[in-house]
N, C-alpha and C positions, 0 to 999 in steps of 0.2 A: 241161286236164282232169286233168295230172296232177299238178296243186299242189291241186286240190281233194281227192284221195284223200287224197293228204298230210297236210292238214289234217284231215281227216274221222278218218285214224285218230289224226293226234296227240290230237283232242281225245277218242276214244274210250279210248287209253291215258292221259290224265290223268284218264278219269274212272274208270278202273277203280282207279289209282294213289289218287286222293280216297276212295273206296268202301273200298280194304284203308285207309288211312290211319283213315277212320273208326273200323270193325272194330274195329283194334287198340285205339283212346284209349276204344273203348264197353269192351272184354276189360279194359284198366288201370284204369277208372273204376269199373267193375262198372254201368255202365249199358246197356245190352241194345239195338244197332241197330235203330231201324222198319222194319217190314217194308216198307210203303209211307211216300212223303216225305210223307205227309198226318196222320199217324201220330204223337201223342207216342213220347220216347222210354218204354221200359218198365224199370222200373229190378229191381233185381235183389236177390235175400234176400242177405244178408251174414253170415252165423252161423260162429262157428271149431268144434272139435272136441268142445266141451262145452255147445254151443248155446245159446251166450251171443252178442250182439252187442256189438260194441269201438266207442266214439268219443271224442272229445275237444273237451271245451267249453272257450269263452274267453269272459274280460270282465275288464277292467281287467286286471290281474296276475294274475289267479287262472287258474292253469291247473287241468282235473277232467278225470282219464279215468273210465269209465263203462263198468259191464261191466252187461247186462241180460238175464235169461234170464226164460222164463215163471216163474210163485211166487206166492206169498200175499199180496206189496204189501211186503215188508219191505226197508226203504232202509238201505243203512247210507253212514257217510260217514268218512272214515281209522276203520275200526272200531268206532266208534258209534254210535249211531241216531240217526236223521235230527231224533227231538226233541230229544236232548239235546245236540250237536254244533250246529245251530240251531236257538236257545230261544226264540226272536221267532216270534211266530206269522206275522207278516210275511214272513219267510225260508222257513218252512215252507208256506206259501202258495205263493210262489216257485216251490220246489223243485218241488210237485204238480202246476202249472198243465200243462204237457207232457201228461201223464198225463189232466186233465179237459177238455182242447181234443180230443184224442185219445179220450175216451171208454173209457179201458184202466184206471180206477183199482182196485188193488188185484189185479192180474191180472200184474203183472212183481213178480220180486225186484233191487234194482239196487246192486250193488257201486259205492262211488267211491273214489278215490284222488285230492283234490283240496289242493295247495298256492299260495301266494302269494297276493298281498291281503287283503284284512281278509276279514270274513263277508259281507257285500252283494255285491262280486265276486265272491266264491265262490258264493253261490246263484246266479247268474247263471250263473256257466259250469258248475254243476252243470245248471242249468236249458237250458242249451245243447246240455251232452252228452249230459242225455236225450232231447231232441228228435230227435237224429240218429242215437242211436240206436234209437230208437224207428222212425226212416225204414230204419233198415239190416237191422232186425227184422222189421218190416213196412211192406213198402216202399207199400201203400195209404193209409198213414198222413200221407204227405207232403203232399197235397192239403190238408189240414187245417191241419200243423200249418207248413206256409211261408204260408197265410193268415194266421194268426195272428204271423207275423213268429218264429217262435219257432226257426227256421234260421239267421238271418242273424246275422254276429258284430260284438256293438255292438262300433263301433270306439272311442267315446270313450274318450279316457284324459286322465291328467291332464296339461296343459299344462306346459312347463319354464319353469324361474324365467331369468330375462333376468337379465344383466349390466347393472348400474346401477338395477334395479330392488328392492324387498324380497322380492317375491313375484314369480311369475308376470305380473302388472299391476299391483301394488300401488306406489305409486313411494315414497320417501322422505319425511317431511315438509319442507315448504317453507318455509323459514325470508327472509323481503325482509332483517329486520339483523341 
């Protein structure tokens, strides 16, 4: 009888142990513990001192940070507007889709700060940074837009070129004399 207390409380102190554990990674993550274990988590506003929300998008080489506060819809990108920085209405497509998955266009102003890769990586991880932050602004927002995949970070990149080949897979020509 007294290996069963034993037990009964070790398992009750590992599960208080599991419980703060949680707690804490929900306080780091900014995602908010369920009340009941039936319960999605509840995710949490994310806004700093001039209530704007902060993210970071990726695709291929392009890194974008992404500052977003409520505003008239006006985008800018390393300083200039989102038309004239990407003149491909393609790109500019891109850029918006967050925004009309999300049903919010013309209703944030969105600073970016985005380098490396050409301009189709960079829409993209503009296109990424606004997603998330879009989630970190309004955290209702995410049921939508991780339906639309518009969370997840493409991972493709470009392949490395192999030794003994020209490219990537490309091989040499093949000469028999």
């Amino acid at each position: 009888m007294a290996t069963t207390r034993k037990t009964s409380s070790l398992t009750g102190i590992k599960a208080a142990v599991k419980e703060q554990a949680s707690a804490q990674a929900a306080v780091e993550t900014g995602v908010a513990a369920p009340v009941d274990s039936n319960e999605a988590p509840v995710h949490v506003k994310k806004v700093d001192k001039f209530g704007r929300a902060y993210a970071t998008g990726k695709r291929k080489n392009a890194i974008a940070r992404v500052w977003i506060k409520p505003g008239k819809g006006k985008i800018t990108v390393n300083g200039r507007a989102v038309e004239v920085y990407f003149a491909r209405p393609v790109l500019q497509m891109i850029v918006n889709q967050p925004f009309t998955v999300a049903d919010r266009a013309n209703q944030f102003d969105v600073d970016i700060l985005v380098n490396g890769g050409g301009l189709s990586g960079q829409a993209g991880a503009v296109k990424h940074g606004i997603s998330r932050a879009l989630t970190y602004f309004e955290p209702e927002l995410r049921a939508p837009l991780k339906l639309a995949k518009f969370l997840r970070r493409d991972s493709r990149i470009v392949e490395r070129k192999k030794y003994g080949r020209a490219k990537a897979r490309k091989r040499f020509q093949f000469s028999k004399r």
